[in-house]
Kinemage of the C-alpha trace (Angstrom):
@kinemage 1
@onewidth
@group {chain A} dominant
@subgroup {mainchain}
@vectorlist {calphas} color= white
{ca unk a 1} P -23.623 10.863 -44.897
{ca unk a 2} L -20.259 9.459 -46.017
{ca unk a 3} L -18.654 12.436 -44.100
{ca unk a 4} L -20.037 12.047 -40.678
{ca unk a 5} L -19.338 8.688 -41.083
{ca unk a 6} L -15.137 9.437 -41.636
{ca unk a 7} L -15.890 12.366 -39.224
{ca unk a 8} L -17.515 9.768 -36.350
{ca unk a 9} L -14.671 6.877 -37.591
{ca unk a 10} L -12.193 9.828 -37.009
{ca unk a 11} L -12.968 10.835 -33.328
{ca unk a 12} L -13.770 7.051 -32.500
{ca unk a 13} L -9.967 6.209 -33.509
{ca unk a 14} L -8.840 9.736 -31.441
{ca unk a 15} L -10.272 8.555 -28.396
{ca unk a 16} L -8.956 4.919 -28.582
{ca unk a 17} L -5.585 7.053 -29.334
{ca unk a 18} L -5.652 9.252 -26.647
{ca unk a 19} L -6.902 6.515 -24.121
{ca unk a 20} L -3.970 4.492 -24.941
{ca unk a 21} L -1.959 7.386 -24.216
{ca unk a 22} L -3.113 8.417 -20.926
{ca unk a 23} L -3.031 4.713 -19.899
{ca unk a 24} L 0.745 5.473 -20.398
{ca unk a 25} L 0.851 8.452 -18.889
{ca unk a 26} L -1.150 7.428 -15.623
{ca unk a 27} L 1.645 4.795 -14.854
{ca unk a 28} L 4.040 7.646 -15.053
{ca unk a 29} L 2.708 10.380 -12.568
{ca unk a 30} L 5.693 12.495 -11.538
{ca unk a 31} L 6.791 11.204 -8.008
{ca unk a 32} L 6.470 13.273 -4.768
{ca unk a 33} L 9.034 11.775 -2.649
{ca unk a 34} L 8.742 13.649 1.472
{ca unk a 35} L 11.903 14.542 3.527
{ca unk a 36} L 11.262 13.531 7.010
{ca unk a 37} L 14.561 10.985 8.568
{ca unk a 38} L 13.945 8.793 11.628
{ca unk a 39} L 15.371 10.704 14.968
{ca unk a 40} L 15.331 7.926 17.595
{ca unk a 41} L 17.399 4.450 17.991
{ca unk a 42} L 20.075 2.965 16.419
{ca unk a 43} L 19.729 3.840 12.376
{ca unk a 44} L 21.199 1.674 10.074
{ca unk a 45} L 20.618 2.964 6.481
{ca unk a 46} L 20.857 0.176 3.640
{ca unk a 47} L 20.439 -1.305 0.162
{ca unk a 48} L 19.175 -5.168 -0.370
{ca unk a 49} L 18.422 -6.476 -3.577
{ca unk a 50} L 15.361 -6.543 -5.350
{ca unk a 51} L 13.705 -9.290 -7.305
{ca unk a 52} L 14.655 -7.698 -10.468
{ca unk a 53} L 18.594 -7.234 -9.544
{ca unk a 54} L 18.151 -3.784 -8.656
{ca unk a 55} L 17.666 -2.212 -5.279
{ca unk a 56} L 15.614 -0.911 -2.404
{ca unk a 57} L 16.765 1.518 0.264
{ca unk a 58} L 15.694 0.591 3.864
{ca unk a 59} L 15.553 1.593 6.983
{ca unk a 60} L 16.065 -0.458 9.850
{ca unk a 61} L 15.527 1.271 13.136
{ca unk a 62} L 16.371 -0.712 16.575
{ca unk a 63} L 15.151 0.394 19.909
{ca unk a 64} L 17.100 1.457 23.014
{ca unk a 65} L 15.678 -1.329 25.131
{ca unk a 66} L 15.103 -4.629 23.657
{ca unk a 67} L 12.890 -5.524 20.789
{ca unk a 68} L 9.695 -6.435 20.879
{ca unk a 69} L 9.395 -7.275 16.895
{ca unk a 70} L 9.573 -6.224 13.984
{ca unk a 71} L 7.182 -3.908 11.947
{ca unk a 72} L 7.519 -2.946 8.581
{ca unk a 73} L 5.942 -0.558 6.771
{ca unk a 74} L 5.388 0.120 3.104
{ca unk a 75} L 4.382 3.766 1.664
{ca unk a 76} L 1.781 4.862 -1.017
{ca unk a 77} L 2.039 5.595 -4.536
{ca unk a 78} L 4.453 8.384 -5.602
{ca unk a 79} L 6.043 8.696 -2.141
{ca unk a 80} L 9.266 6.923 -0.349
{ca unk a 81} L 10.071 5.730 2.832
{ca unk a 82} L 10.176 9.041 4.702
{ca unk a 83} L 6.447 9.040 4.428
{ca unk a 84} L 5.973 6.141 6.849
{ca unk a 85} L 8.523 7.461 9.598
{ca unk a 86} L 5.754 9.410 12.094
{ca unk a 87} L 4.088 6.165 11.993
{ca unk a 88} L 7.258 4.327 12.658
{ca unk a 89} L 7.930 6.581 15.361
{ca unk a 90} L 4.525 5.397 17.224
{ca unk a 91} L 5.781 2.021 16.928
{ca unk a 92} L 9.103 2.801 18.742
{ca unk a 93} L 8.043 4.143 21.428
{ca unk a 94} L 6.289 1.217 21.880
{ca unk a 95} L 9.571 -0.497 21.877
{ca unk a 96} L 9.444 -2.294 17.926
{ca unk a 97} L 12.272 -2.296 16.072
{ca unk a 98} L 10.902 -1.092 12.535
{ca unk a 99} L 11.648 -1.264 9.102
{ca unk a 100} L 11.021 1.273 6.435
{ca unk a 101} L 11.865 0.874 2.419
{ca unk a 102} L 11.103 2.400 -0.635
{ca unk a 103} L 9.694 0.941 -3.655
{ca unk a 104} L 11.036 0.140 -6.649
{ca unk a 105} L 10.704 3.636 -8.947
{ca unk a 106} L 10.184 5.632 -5.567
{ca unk a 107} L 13.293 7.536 -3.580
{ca unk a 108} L 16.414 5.935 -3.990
{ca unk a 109} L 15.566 2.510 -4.927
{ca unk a 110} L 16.404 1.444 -8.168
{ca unk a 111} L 13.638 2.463 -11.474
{ca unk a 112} L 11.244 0.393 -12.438
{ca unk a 113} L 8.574 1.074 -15.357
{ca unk a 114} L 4.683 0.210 -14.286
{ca unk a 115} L 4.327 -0.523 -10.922
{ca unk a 116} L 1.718 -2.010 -9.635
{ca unk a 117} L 0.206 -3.528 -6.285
{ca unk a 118} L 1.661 -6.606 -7.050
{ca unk a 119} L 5.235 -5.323 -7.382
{ca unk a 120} L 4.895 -3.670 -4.304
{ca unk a 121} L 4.346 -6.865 -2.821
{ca unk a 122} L 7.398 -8.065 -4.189
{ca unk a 123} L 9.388 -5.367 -2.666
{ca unk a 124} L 7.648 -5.531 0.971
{ca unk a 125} L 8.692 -9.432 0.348
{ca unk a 126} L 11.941 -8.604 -0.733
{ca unk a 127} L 12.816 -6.457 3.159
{ca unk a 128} L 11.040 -9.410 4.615
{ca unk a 129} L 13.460 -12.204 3.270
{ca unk a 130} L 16.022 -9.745 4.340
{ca unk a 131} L 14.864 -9.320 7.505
{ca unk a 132} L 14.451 -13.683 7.763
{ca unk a 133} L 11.972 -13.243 10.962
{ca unk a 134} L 8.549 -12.994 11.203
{ca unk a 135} L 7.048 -9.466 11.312
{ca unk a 136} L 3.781 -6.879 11.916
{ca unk a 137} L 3.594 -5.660 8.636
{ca unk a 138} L 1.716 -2.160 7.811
{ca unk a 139} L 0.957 -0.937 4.642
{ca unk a 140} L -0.629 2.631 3.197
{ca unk a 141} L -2.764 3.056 -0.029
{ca unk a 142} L -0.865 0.696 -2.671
{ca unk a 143} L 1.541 0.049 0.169
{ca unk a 144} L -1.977 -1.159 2.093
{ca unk a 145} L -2.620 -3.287 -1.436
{ca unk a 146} L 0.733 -4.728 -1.563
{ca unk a 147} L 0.735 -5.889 1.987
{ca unk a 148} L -2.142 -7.783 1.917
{ca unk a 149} L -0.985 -9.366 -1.096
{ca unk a 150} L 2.074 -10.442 0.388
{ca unk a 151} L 0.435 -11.853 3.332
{ca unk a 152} L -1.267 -13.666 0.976
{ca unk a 153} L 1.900 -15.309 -0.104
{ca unk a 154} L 3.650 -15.665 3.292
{ca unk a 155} L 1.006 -16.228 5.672
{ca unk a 156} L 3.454 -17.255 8.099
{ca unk a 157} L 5.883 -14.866 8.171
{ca unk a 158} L 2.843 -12.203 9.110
{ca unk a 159} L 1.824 -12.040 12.487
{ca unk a 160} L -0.586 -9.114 12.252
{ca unk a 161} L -1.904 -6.729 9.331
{ca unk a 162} L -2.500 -3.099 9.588
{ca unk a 163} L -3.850 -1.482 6.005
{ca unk a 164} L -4.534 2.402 6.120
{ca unk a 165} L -6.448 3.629 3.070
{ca unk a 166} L -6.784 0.689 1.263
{ca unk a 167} L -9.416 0.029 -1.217
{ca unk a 168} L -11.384 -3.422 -1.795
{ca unk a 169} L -11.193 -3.633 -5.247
{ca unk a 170} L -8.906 -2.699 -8.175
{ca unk a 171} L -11.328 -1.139 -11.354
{ca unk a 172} L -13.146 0.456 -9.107
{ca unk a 173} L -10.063 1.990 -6.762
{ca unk a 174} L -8.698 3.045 -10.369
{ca unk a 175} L -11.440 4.601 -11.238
{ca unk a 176} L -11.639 6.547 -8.182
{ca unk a 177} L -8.813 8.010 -8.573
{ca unk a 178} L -9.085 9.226 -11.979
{ca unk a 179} L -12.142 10.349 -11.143
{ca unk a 180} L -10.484 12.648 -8.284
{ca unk a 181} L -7.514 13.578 -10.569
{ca unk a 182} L -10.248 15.463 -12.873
{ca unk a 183} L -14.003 14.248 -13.309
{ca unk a 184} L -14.252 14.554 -16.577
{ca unk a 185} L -10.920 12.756 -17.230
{ca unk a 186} L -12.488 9.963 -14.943
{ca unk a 187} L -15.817 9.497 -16.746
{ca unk a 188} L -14.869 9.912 -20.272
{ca unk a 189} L -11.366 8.306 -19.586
{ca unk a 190} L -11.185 5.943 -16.938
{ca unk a 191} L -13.381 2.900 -18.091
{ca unk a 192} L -11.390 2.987 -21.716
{ca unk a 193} L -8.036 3.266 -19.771
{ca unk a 194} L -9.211 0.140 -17.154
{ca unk a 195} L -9.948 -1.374 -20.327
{ca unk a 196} L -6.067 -1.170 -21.849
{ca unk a 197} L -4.753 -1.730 -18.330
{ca unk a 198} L -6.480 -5.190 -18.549
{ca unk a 199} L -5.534 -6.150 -21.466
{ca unk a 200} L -2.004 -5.040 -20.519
{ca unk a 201} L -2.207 -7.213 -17.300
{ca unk a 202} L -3.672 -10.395 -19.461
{ca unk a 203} L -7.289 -9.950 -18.283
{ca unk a 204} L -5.885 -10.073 -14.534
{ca unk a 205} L -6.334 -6.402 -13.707
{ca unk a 206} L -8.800 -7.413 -10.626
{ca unk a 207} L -7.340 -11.098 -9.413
{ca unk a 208} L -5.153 -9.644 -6.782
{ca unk a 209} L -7.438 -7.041 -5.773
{ca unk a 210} L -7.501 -6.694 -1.739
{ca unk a 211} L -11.001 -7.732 -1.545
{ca unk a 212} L -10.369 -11.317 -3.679
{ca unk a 213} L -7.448 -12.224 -1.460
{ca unk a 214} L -9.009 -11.356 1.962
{ca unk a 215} L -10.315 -15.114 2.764
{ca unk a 216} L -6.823 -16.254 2.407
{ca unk a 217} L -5.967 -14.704 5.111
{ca unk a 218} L -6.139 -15.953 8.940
{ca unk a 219} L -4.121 -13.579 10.823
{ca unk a 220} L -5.711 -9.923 12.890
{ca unk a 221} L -6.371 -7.249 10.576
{ca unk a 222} L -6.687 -3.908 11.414
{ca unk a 223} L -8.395 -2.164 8.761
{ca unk a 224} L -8.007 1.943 9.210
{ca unk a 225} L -9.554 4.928 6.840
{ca unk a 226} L -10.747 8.680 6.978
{ca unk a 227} L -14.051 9.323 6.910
{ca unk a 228} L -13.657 12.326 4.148
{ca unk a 229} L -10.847 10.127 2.332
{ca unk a 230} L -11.695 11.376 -1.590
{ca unk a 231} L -8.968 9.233 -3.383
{ca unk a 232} L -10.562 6.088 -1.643
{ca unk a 233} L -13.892 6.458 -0.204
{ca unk a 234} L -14.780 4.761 3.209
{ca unk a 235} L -17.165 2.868 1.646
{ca unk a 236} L -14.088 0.909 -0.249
{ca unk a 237} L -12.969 0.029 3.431
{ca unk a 238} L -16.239 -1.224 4.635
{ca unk a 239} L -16.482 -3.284 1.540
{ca unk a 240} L -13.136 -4.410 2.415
{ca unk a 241} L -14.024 -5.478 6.036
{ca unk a 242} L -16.766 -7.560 5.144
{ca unk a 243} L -14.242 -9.923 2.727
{ca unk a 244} L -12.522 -10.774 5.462
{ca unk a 245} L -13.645 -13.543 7.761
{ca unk a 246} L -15.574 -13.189 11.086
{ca unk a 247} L -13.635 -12.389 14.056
{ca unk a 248} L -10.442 -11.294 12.127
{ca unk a 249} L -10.988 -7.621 10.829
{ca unk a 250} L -11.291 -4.449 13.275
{ca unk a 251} L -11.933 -1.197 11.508
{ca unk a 252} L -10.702 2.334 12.800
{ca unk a 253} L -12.389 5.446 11.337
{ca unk a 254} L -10.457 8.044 11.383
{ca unk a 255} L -12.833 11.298 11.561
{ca unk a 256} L -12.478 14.288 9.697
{ca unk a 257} L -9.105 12.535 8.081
{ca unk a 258} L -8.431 12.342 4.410
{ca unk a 259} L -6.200 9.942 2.552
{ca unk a 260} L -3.273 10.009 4.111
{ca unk a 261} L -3.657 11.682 7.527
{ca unk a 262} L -5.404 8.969 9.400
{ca unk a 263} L -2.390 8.791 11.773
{ca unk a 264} L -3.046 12.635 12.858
{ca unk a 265} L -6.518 11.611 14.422
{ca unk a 266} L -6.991 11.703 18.285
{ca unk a 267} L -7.969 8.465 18.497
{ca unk a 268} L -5.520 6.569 16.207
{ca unk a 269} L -2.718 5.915 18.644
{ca unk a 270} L -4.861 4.389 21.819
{ca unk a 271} L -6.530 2.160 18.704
{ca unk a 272} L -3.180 0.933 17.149
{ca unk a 273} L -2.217 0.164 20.952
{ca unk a 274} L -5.221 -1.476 21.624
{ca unk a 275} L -5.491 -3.913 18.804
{ca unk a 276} L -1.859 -4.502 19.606
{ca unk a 277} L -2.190 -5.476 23.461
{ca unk a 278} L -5.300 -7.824 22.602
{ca unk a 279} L -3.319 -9.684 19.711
{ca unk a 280} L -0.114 -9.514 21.900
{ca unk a 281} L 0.234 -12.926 22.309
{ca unk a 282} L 0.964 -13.202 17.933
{ca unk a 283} L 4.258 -11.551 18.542
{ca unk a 284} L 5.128 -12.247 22.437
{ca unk a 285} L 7.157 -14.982 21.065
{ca unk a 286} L 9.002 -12.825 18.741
{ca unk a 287} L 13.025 -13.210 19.077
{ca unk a 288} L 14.944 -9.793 18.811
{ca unk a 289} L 15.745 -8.770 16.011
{ca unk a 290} L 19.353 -9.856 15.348
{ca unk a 291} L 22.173 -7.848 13.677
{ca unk a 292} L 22.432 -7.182 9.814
């Protein structure tokens, strides 16, 4: 009896081990930075400083004809500012001046050791002090997370919110994910790891989760997500929507689309434009964006 007792007191400290670990580990997924430069406007390729003294490369891309804003827009986890340029490019045309950065620990910016929605949102509020005008601000995935957090924070310096792939609420994005990484890393892994993570984050892990911080907001939303997304599951936007308050949220399904490739629909475009023309009147007044 005594030995499956050290034998059961033996796996129980191997798991809390391990757990505490891969909560490590998770933080640290290898980056997959894209190569795909902007090919249109005037390019003007900087650093500005991040809240932490170091610093985040940007894009600022002006228009041939005059500007009609500004629109910045903020990548997903593991990737860099390259990701967001075919969306940029949809902007453009449209005649926006837009802005593209990568996060801290992403591209070229400077490192930075657990990132999290909430330091996204720094950076995105880092390029929008830079920028010092108010902007259309567009975020992907985490990106989509630290957006809405920002706009939180600055509601008016946001004239209108676009989040692709989001997800409504942290434990159970996080769990998601592992889940998708490896099901049987997610179920016999994920809750012990959510549980480190929120003792990490002083039993905070969920207070800036999209979902909590979508009453704060009173500015058009457009909310837009794949139908066969697997990281994120549509249901996570439609949870999302319903946070929001009436008559402020619009939600584009993107059909047969998975996490990230939304954009590539038919319909995405003529939706984007859409939601733009009928909330044109947020960003008619808009100066032009002046030089750096």
């Amino acid at each position: 009896m005594q030995t499956v007792i050290y034998l059961a007191g033996g796996l129980i400290c191997l798991y809390l081990l391990l757990s505490l670990i891969f909560t490590y580990v998770v933080q640290q997924l290898p980056r997959k930075p894209v190569t795909d430069p902007p090919d249109w406007g005037r390019i003007i390729d900087t650093k500005i400083p991040a809240i932490d003294g170091g610093v985040l490369e940007v894009w600022r891309i002006e228009p041939q004809s005059p500007s009609r804003g500004l629109v910045v827009l903020a990548h997903g986890w593991s990737r860099n500012r390259d990701r967001m340029v075919s969306r940029a490019r949809i902007f453009a045309r449209w005649g926006f001046t837009t802005v593209l950065h990568s996060a801290r620990d992403h591209g070229g910016s400077s490192r930075r050791r657990f990132m999290n929605a909430v330091k996204f949102a720094e950076d995105i509020e880092a390029v929008i002090n830079w920028l010092g005008e108010p902007v259309i601000l567009y975020g992907h995935s985490i990106g989509a997370a630290g957006a809405i957090i920002a706009a939180s924070r600055n509601p008016a310096r946001i004239r209108i919110l676009f989040l692709e792939a989001s997800y409504a609420y942290t434990r159970e994005a996080l769990l998601s994910l592992y889940r998708w990484v490896n099901p049987f890393f997610g179920i016999c892994f994920g809750p012990m790891i959510l549980f480190w993570l929120n003792l990490f984050y002083g039993n905070k892990l969920d207070t800036f989760s999209p979902a909590r911080l979508a009453a704060d907001i009173k500015i058009p939303v457009m909310l837009i997500h794949g139908d066969r997304d697997r990281r994120f599951p549509l249901s996570f936007a439609l949870e999302l929507e319903h946070s929001f308050a009436p008559g402020l949220v619009e939600l584009y399904v993107g059909e047969g689309a998975g996490h990230s490739d939304s954009s590539r629909t038919p319909g995405y475009e003529a939706a984007i434009k859409s939601f733009l023309d009928r909330q044109g009147k947020m960003f008619k007044g808009l100066k032009r964006a002046g030089a750096v």
